[in-house]
PAZAVO-560573 format. One record per residue: x negated, y negated, z negated of N, C-alpha, C, O, CB in turn. Coordinates in steps of 0.2 Angstrom, whole numbers, plus 5000, padded with zeros to 4 digits. Atoms other than C-alpha are relative to their C-alpha. Glycine has a CB too. Layout:
BEGIN
REC    nu    nv    nw   cau   cav   caw    cu    cv    cw    ou    ov    ow   cbu   cbv   cbw
REC     X     Y     Z     X     Y     Z     X     Y     Z     X     Y     Z     X     Y     Z
...
//
This chain:
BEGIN
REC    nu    nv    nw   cau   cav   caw    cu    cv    cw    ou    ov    ow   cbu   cbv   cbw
REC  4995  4995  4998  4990  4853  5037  5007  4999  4998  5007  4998  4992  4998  5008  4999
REC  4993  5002  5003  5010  4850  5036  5000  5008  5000  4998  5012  5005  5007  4995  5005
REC  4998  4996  4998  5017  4865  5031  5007  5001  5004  5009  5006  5005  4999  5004  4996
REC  4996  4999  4998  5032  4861  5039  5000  5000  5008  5006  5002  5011  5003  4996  4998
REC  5001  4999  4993  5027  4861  5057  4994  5004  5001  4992  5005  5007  4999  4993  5002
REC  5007  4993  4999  5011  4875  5055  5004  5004  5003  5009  5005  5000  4995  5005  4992
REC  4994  4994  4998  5019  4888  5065  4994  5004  5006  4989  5002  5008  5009  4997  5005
REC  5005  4998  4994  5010  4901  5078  5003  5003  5004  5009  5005  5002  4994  5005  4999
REC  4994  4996  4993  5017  4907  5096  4995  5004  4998  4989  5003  4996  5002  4997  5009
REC  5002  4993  4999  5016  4925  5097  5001  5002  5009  5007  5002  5010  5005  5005  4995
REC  5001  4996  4998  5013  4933  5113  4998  5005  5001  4992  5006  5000  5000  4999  5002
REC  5002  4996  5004  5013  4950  5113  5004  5005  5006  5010  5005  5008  5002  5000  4990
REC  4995  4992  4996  5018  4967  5124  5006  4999  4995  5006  4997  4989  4995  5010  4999
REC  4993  4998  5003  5037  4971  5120  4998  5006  4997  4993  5009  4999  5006  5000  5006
REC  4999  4994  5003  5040  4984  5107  5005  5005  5002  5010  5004  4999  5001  4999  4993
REC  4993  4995  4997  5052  4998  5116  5001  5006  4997  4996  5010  4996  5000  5002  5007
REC  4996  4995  5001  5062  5010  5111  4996  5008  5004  4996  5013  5001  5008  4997  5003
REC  5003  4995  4995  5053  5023  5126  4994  5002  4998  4991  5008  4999  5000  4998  5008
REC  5008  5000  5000  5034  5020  5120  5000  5001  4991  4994  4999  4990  4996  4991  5003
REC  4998  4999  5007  5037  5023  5101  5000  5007  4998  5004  5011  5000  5006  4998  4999
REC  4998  4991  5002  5034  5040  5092  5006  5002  4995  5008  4998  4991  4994  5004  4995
REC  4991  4996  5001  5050  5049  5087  4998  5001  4991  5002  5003  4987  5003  5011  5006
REC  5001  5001  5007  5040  5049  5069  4998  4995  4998  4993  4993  5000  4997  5004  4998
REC  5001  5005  5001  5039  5035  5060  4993  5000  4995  4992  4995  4992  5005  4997  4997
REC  5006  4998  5004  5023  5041  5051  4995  5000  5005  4990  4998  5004  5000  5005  4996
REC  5007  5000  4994  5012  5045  5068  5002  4993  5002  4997  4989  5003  5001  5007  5008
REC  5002  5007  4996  5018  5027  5074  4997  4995  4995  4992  4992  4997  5006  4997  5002
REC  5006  5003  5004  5012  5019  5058  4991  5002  5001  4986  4998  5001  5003  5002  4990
REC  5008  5000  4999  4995  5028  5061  4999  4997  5006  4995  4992  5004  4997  5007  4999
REC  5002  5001  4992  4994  5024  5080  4998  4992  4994  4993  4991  4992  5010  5001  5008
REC  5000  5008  5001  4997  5003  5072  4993  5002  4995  4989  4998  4998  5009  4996  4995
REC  5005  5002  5004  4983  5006  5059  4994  5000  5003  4990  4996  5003  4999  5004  4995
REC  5004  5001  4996  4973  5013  5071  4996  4995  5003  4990  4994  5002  5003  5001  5004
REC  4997  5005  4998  4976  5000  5081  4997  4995  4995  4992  4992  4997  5007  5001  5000
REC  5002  5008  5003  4973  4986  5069  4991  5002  4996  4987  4999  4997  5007  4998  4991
REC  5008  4996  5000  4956  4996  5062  4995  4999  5006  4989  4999  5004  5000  5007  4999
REC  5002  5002  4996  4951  4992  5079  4999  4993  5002  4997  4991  5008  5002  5002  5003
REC  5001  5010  4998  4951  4972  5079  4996  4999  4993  4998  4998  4987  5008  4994  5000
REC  5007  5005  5003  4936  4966  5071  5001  4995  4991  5000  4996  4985  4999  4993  5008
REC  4998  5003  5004  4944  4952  5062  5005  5001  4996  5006  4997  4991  5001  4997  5003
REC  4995  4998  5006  4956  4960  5053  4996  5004  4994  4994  5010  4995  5006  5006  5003
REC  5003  4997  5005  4949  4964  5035  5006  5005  4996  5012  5004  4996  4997  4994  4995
REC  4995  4996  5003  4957  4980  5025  5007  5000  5006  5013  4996  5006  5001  4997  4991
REC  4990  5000  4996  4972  4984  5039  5001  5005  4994  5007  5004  4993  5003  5005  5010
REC  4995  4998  5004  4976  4996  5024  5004  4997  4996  5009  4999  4993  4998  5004  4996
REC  4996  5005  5007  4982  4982  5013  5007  5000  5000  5011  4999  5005  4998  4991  5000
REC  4991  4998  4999  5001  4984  5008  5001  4995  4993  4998  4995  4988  5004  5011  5000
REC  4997  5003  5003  5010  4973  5000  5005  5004  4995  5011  5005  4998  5002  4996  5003
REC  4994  4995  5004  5020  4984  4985  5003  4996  4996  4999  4993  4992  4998  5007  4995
REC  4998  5004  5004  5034  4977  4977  5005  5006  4997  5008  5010  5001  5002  4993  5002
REC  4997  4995  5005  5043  4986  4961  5007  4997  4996  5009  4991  4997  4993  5001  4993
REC  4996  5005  5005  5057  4982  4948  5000  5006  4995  5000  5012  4995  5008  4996  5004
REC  5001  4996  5004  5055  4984  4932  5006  5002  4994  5011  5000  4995  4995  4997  4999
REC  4992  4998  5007  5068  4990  4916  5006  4993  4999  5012  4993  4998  4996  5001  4990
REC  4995  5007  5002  5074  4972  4915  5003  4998  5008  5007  4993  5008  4996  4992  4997
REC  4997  5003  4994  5078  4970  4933  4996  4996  5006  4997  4994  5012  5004  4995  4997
REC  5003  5005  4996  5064  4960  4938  4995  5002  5004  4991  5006  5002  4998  4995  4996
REC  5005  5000  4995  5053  4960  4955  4993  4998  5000  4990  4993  5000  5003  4995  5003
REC  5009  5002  5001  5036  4960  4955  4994  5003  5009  4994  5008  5011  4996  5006  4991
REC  5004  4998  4995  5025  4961  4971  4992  5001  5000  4989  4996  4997  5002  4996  5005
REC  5009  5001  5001  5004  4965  4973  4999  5002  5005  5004  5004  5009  4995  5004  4994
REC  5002  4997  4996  4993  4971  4985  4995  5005  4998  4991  5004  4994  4998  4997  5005
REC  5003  4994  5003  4986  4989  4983  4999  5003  5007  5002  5001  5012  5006  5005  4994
REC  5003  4998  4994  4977  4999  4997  5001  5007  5002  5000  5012  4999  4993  4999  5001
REC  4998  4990  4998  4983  5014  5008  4996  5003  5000  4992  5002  5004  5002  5003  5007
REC  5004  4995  5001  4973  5029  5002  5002  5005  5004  4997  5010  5005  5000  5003  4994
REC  4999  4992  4997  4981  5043  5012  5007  4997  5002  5011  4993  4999  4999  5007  4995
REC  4991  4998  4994  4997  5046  5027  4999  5006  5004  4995  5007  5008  5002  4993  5006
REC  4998  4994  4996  5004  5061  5032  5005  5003  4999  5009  5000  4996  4995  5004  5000
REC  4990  4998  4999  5021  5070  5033  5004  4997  4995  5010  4995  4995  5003  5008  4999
REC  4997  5001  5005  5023  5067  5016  5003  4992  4997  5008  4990  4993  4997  5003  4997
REC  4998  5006  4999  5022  5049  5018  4994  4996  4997  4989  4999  4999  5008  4998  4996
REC  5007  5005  5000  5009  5034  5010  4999  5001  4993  5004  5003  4989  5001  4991  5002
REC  5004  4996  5005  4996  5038  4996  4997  4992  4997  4995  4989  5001  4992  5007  5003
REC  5004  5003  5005  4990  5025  4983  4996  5001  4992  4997  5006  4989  5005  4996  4998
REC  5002  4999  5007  4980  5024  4967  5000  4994  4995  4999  4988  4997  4993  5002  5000
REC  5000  5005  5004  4982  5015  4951  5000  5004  4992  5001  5009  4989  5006  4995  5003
REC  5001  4998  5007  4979  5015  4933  5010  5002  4997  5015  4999  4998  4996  4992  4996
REC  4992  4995  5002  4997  5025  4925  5004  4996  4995  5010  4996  4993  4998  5011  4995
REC  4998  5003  5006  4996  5012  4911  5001  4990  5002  5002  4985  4999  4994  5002  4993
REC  4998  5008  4996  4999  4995  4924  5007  4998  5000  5011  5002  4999  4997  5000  5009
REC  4994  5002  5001  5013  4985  4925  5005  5005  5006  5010  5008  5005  4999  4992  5000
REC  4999  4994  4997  5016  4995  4940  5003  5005  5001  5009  5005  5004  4997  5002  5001
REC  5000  4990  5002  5016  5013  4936  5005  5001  4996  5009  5006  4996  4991  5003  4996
REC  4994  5000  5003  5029  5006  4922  5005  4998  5003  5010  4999  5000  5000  4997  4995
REC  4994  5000  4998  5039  5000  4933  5003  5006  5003  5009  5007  5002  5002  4996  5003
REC  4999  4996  4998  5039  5014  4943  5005  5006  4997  5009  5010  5000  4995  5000  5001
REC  4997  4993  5001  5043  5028  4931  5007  4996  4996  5012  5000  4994  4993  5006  4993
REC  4992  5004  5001  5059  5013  4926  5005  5002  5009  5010  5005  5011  4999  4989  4999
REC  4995  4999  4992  5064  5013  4945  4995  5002  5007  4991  4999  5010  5004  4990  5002
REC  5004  4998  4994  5056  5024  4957  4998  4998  5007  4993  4998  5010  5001  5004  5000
REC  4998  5004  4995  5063  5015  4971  4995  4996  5001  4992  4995  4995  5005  4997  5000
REC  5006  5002  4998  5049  5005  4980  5001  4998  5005  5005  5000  5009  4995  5003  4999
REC  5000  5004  4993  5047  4994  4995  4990  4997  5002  4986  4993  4999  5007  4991  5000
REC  5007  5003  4999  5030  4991  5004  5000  4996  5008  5004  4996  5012  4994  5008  5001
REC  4998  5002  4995  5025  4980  5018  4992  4997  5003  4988  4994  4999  5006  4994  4999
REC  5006  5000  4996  5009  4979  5030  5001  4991  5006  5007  4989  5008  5000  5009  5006
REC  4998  5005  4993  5005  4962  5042  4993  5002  5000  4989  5006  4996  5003  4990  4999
REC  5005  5002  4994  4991  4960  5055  5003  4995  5004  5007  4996  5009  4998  5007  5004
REC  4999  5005  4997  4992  4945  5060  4996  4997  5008  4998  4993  5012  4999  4997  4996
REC  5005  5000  4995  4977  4946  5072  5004  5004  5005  5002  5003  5011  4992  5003  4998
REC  4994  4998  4995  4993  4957  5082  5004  4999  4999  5008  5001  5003  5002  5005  5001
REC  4992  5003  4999  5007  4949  5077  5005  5005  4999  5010  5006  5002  5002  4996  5007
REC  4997  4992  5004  5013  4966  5067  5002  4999  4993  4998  4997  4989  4995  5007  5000
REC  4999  4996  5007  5021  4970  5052  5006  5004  5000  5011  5003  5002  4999  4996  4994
REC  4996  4994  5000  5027  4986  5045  5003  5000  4991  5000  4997  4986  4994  5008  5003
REC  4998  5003  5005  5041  4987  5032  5000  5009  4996  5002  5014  4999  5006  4994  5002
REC  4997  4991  5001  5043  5004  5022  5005  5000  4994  5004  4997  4989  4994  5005  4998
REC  4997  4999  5007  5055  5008  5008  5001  5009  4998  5000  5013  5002  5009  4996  5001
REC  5003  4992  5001  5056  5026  4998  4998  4998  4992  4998  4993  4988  4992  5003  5005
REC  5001  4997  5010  5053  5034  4980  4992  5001  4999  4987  5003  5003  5006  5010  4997
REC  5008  4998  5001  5036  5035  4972  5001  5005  4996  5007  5005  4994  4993  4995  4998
REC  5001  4996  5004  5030  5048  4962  4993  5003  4999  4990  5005  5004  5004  5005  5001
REC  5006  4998  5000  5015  5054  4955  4996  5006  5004  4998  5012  5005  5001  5001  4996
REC  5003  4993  4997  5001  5065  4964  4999  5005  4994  5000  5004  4988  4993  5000  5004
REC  5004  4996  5005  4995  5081  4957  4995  4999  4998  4991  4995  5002  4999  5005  5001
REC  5007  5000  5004  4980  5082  4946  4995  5000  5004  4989  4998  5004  5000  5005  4995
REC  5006  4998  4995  4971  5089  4959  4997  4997  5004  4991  4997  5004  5000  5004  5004
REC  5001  5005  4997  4974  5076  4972  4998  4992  4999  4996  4988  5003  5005  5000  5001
REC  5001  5005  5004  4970  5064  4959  4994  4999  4998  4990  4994  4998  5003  5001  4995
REC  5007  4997  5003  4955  5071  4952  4994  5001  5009  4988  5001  5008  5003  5011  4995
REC  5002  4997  4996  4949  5075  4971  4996  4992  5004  4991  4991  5006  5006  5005  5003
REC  5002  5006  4998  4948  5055  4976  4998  4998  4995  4992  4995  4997  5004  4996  5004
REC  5005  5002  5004  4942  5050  4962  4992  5002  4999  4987  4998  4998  5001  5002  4996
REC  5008  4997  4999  4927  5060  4963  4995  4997  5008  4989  4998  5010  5003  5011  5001
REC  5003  5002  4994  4926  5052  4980  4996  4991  5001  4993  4989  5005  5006  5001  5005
REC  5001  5007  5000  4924  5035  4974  4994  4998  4997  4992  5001  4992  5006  4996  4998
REC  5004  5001  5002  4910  5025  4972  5000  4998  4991  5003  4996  4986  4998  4995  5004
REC  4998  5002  5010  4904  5026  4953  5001  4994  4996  5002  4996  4991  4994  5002  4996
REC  4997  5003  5000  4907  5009  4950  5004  4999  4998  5005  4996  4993  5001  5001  5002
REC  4990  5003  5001  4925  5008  4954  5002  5009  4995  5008  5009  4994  5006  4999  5014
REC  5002  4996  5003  4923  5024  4944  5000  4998  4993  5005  4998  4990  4995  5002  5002
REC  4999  5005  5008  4916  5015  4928  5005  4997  4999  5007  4998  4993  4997  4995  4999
REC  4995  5005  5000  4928  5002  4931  5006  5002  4997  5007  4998  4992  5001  4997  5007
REC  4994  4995  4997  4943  5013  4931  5000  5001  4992  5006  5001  4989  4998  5006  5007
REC  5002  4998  5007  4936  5018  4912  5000  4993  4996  5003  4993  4991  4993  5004  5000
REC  5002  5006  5004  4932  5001  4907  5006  4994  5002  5005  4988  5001  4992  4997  5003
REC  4994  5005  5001  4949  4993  4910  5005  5002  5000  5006  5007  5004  5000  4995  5004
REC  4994  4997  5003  4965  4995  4903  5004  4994  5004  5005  4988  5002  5001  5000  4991
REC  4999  5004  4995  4974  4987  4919  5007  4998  4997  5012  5002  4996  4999  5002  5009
REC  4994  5006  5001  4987  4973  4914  5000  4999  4994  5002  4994  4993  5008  5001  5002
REC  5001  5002  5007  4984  4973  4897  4994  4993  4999  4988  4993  5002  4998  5007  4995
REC  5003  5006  5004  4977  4955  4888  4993  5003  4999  4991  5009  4997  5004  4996  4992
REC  5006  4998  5003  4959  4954  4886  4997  4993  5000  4998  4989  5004  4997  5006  5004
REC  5003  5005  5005  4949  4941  4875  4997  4994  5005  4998  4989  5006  4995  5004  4994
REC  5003  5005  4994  4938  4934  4890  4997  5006  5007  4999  5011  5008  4992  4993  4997
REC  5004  4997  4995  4926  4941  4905  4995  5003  4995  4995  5009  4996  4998  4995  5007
REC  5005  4996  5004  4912  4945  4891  5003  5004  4999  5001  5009  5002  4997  4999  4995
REC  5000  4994  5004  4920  4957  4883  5003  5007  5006  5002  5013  5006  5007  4998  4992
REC  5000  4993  4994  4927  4968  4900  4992  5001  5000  4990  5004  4995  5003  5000  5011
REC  5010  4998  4998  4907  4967  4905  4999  5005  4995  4998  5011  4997  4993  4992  4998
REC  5000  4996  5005  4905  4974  4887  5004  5007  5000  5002  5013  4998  5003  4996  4995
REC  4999  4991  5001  4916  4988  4890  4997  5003  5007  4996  5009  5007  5011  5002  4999
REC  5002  4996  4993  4909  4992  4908  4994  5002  4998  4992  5006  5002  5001  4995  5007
REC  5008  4999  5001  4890  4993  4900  5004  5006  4995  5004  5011  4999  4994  4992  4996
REC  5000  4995  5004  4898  5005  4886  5001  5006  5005  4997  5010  5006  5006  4998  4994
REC  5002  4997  4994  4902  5015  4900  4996  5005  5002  4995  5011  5001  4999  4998  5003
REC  5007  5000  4999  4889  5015  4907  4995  5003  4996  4992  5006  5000  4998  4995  5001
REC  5003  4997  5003  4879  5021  4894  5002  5007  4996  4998  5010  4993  4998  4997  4997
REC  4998  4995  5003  4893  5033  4889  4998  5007  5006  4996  5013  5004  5007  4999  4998
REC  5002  4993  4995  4890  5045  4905  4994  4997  5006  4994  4996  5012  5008  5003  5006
REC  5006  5000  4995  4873  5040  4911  4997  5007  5002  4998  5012  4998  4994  4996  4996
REC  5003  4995  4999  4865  5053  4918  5006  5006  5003  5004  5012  5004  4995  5002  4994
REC  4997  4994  4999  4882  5063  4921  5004  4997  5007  5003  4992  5011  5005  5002  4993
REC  4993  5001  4995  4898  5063  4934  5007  5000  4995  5010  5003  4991  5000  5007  5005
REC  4994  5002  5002  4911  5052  4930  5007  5003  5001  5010  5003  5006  5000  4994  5001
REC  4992  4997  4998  4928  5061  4927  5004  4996  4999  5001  4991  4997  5004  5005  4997
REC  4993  5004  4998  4945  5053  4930  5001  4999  4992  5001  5003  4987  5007  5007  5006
REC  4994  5003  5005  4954  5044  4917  5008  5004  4999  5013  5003  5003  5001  4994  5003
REC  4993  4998  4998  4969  5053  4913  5006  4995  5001  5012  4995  5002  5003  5005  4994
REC  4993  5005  5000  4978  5036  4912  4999  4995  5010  5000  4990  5011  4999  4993  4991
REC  5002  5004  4995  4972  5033  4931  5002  5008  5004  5000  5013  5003  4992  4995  5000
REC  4999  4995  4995  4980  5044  4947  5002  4997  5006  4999  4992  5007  5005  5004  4998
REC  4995  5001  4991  4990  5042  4965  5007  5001  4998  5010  5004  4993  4998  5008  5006
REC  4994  4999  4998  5005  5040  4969  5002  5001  5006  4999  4999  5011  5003  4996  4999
REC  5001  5000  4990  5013  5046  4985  5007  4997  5001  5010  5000  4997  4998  5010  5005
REC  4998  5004  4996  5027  5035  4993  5004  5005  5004  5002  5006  5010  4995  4996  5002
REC  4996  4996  4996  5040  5048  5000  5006  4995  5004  5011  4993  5001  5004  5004  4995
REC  4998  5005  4995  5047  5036  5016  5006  5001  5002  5008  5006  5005  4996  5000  5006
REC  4991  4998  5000  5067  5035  5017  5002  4995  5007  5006  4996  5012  5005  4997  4990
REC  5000  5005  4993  5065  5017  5031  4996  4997  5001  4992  4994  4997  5005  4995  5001
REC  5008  5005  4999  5052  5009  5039  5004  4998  5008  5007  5001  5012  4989  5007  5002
REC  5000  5006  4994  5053  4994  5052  4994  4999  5004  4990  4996  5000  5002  4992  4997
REC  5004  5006  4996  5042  4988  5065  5001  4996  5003  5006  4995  5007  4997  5002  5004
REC  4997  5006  4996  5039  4971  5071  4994  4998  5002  4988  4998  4999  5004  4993  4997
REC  5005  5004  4994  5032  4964  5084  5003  4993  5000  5009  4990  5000  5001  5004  5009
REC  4997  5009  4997  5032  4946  5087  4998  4998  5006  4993  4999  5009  4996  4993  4997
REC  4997  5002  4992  5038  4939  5104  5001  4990  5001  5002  4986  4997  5011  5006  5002
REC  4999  5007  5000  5040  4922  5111  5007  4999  4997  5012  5002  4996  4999  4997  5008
REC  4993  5003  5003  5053  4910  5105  5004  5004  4995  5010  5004  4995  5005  4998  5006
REC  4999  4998  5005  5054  4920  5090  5006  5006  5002  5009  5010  4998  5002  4995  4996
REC  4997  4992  5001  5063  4934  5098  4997  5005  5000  4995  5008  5004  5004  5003  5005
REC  5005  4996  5001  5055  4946  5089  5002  5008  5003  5008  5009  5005  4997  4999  4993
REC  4997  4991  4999  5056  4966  5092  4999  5003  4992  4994  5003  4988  4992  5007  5007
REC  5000  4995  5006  5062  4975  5078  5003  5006  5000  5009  5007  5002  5003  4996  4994
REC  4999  4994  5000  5063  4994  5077  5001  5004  4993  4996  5006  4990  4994  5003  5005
REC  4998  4996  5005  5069  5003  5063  5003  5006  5000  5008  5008  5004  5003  4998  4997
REC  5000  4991  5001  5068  5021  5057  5004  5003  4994  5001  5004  4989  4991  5002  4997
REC  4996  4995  5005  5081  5030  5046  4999  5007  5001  4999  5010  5006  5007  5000  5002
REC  4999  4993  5003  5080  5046  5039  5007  5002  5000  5011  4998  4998  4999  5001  4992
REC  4995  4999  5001  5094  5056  5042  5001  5009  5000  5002  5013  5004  5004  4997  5005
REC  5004  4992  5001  5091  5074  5034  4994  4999  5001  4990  4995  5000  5003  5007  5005
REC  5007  4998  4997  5077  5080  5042  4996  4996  5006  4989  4995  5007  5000  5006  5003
REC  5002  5004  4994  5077  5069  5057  4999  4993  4998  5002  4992  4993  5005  5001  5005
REC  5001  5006  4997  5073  5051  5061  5005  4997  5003  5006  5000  5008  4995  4999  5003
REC  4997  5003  4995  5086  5038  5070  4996  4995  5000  4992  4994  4995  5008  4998  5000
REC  5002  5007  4995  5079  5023  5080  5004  4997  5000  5009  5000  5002  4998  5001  5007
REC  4996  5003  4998  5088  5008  5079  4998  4994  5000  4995  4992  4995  5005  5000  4997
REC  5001  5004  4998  5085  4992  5087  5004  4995  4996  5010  4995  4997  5001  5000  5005
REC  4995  5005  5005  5089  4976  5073  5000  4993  5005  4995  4992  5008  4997  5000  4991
REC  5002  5008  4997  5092  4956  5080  4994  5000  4996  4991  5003  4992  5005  4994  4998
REC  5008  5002  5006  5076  4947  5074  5006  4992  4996  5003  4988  4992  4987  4996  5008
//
């Protein structure tokens, strides 16, 4: 494979301005929708989040949409990740969705901030025990000696609440993603793509049409 010559034509319905919801939050669901319905597409929740941290610097992962609704997009993560430190440095945040199997992706920018306890405490309780243990048995971004010794802490665990129901880590919660601009793209022949972007202005939303 060159990668200088790998490329894919997109044909693809036009993205308009008329067929678009006036909220940029029912139209991201409509697109998940949407991409939850093609087969081949593994996790359409997967978002690309990228942070910056006290020094300035850029860091990008992928973390999985838990929840959307007025308030904007729901994640989880351990409070003591590199993450979660940048976060409580620079709240500001940028996320970004592809589906390639539609020749989409969605761009978002916005402040995070912690959920409440309850919110926190509520999906947790929903997740397989597990990712449950897991969650107990690793201190996410911090150095660790090899693969034995997690295993080691995931069996301590494990034998610390056998027989019980695993509670939440206080150092493990949600964030929720309060949405300030989100882009949609569509890809179009000859790389004129459709791009639609969403501004907050107060309360309301503008629509504006960007070049590709």
């Amino acid at each position: 494979m060159n990668i200088h010559s790998s490329r894919d034509t997109y044909a693809s319905a036009p993205l308009l301005e008329g067929e678009v919801a006036a909220d940029p939050i029912e139209q991201l669901q409509r697109w998940l929708d949407e991409a939850y319905a093609v087969q081949e597409i593994r996790e359409p929740n997967a978002m690309c989040l990228s942070t910056v941290d006290r020094e300035g610097r850029v860091s990008s992962r992928m973390v999985l949409l838990r929840g959307l609704d007025g308030r904007g997009l729901t994640f989880y993560t351990s409070y003591f990740s590199r993450k979660a430190h940048a976060i409580e440095a620079h709240p500001r945040v940028a996320v970004a969705f592809y589906w390639p199997a539609l020749h989409r992706q969605v761009r978002v920018e916005g402040t995070a901030a912690p959920l409440s306890e309850d919110e926190s405490d509520a999906y947790f309780a929903s997740r397989p025990r597990g990712h449950q243990l897991g969650a107990w048995a690793s201190e996410q971004s911090e150095r660790i000696e090899d693969r034995a010794t997690l295993a080691e802490r995931m069996a301590h665990f494990e034998e610390r609440f056998e027989g019980d129901d695993v509670p939440r880590p206080h150092s493990w919660g949600g964030y929720l993603i309060a949405p300030t601009y989100l882009e949609f793209w569509q890809g179009q022949p000859n790389r004129l793509h459709d791009r639609l972007a969403y501004e907050r202005d107060g309360r309301r939303w503008s629509i504006a049409r960007l070049q590709p």
